[in-house]
C-alpha positions as CSV (number, residue, x, y, z in Angstrom):
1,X,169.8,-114.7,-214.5
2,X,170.0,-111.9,-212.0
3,X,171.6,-112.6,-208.8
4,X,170.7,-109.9,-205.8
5,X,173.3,-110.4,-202.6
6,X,171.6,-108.0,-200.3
7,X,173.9,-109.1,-196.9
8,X,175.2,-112.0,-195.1
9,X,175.7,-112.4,-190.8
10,X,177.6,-113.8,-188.5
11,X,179.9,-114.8,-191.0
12,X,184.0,-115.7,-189.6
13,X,186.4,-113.7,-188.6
14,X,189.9,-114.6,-190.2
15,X,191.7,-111.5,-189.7
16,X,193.8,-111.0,-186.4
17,X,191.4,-108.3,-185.7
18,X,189.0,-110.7,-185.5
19,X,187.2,-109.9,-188.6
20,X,186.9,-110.3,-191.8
21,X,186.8,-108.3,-195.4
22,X,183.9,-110.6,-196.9
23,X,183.0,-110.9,-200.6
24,X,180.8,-113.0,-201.8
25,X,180.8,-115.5,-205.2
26,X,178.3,-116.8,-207.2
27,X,178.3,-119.6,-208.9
28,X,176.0,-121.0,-211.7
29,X,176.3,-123.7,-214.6
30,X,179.6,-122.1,-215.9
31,X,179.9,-119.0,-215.0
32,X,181.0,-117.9,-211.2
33,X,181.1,-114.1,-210.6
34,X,181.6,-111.6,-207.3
35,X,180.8,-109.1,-205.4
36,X,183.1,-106.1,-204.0
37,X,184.4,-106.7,-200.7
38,X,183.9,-105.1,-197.7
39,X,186.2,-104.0,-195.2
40,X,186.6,-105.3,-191.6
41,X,183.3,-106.8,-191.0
42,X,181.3,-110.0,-190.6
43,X,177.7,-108.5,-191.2
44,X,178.6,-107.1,-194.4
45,X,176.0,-105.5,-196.9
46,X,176.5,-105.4,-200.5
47,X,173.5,-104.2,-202.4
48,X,174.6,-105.3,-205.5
49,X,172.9,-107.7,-208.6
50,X,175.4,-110.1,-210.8
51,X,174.4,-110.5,-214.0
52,X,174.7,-113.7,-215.5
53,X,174.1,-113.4,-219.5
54,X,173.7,-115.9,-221.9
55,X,172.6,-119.1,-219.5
56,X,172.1,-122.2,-221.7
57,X,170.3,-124.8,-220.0
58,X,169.5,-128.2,-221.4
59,X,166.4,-130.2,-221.4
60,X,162.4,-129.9,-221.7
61,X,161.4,-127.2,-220.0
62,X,159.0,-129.0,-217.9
63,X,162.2,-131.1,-216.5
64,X,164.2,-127.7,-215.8
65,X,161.3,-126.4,-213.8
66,X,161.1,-129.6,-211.9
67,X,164.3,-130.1,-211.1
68,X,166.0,-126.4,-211.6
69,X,169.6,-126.2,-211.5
70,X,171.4,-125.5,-208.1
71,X,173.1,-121.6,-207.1
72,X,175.9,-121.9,-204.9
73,X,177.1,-118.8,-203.4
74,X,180.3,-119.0,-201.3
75,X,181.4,-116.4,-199.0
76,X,185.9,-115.4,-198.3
77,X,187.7,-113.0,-196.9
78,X,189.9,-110.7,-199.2
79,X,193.3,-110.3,-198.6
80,X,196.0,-108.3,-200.5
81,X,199.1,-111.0,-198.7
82,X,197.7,-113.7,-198.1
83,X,195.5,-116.1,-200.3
84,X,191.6,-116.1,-200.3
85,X,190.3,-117.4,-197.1
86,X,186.8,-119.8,-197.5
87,X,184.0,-118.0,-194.7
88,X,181.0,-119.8,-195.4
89,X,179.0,-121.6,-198.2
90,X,174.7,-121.2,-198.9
91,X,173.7,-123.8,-201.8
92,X,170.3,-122.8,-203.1
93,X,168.8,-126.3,-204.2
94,X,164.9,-125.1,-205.2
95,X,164.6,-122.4,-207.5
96,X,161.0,-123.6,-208.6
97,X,158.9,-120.7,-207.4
98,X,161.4,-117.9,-208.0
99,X,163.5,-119.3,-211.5
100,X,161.5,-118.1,-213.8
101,X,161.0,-114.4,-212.1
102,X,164.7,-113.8,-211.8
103,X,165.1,-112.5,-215.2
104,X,166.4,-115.5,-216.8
105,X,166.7,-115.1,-220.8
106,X,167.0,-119.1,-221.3
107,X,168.3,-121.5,-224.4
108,X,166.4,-124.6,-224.4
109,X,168.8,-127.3,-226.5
């Protein structure tokens, strides 16, 4: 599965400047991977596509495209001293229309 964060707005500021360097994470069955962050911002724009390889789902197909699995993709702020800082959370629920299109290589078990 292919996973294209293009930008995010409004997110929180949490830095005393008042804003915030923003990555996002992705997270899918078992896997969970990132983007770079960007400095001092809360529109930021990453451009970027995560890879995730080797996705296993389980189940008839007919079920998984009924009822496709959920993306969460969770939004913090990147700090060298202090620990991550949570911005924001998006939970993709319906893939139906757009699962199969996103360059999925899929295991049926």
């Amino acid at each position: 599965m292919r996973a294209y964060i293009f930008q995010a707005r409004s997110l929180i500021g949490s830095d005393d400047t008042g804003l915030s360097d923003p990555f996002a994470r992705v997270i899918f069955s078992h896997e969970c991977q990132s983007t770079q962050y960007v400095n001092e911002t809360l529109s930021p724009v990453w451009d970027e596509t995560l890879v995730f390889r080797d996705v296993t789902l389980y189940g008839p197909i007919a079920n998984i495209a009924y009822t496709p699995p959920s993306v969460c993709v969770e939004f913090y702020d990147y700090d060298v001293v202090v620990s991550l800082r949570f911005c924001s959370l998006s939970a993709v629920e319906k893939l139906n229309a757009i699962f199969f299109t996103l360059g999925c290589t899929l295991k049926l078990l």
